[in-house]
C-alpha positions in Angstrom: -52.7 25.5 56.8 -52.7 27.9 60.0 -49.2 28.5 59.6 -47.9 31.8 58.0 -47.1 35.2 58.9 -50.1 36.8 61.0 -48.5 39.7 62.3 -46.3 40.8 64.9 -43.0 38.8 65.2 -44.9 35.4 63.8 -41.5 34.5 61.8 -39.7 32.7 63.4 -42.0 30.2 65.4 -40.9 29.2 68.6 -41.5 26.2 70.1 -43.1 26.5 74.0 -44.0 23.1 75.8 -47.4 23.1 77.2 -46.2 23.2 80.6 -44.7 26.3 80.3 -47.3 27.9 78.5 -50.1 27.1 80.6 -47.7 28.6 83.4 -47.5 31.7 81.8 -50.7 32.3 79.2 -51.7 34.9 81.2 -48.3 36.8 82.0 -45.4 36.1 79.2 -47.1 34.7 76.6 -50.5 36.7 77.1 -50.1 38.4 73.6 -48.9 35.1 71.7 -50.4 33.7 69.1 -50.1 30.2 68.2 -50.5 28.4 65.0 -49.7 24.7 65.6 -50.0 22.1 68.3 -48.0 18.8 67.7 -47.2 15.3 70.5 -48.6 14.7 73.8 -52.2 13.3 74.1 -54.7 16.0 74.3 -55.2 19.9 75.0 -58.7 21.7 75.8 -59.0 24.9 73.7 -62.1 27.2 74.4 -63.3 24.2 76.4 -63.0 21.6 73.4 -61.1 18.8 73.8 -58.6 18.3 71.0 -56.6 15.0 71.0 -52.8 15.4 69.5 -50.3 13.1 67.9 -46.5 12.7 68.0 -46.3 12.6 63.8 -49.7 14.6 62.6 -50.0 18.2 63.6 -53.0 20.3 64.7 -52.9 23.6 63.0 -55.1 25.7 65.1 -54.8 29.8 65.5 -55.0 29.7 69.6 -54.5 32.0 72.0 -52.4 31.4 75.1 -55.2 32.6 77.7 -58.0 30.2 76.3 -56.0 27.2 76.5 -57.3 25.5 79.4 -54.8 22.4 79.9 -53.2 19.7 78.1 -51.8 16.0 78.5 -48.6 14.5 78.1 -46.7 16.9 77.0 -48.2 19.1 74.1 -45.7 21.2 72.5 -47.2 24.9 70.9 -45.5 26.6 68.5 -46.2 30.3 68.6 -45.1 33.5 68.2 -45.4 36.9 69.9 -48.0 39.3 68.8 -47.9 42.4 71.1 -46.7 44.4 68.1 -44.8 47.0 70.2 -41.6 47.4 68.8 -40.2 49.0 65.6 -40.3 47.5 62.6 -36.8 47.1 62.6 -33.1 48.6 63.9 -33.0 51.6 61.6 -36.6 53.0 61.6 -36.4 55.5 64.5 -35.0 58.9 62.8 -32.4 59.3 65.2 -30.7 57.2 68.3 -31.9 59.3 70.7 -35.4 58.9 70.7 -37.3 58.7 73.4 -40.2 56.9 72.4 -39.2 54.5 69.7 -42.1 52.2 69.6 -44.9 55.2 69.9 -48.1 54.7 67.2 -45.8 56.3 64.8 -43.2 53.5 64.7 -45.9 50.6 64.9 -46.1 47.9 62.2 -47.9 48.6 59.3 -49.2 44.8 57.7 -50.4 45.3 53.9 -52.7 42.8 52.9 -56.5 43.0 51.9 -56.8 44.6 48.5 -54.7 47.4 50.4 -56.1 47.8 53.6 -54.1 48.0 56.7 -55.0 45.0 59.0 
């Protein structure tokens, strides 16, 4: 299954109609990542076409940017990836930080027989 937690802010999974996300694959959802693509008729990914269903899921890892179009109404569901925050409300040392989301607050993912990935 593609779904699952790849990094980022992959939980929760939001749901972005294929309209919208060809409009903004390369602006707001640039550093997305999506894991499933569900109704509608087709979508062309990498320059394949893929045909879709209303009841049977495709789980695909895609990137916005190399989704090239799609047909009657594909709805993605994806999650941001730009990894730029902290990992949470409490991990800067103090409140006045300037810098909050500097390399030293990035996400650290554990996985791998221990490696960072």
């Amino acid at each position: 299954m593609a779904g699952g937690n790849y990094g980022g802010s992959s939980i929760p999974t939001t749901p972005i109609g294929g309209v919208a996300l060809l409009a903004g694959k390369n602006t707001t959802y640039k550093n997305y990542k999506c894991t499933t693509a569900v109704g509608g008729t087709n979508f062309v990914y990498n320059g394949v076409t893929i045909t879709t269903s209303s009841n049977v899921p495709i789980e695909l890892v895609m990137s916005p940017p190399n989704i090239g179009s799609q047909t009657g109404g594909v709805t993605f569901l994806c999650y941001s990836c730009s990894c730029d925050g902290i990992m949470s409300g409490s991990t800067a040392p103090w409140s006045g930080m300037t810098n909050p989301s500097g390399p030293i607050w990035n996400p650290v993912i554990l996985g791998g027989n221990g490696l960072n990935s």
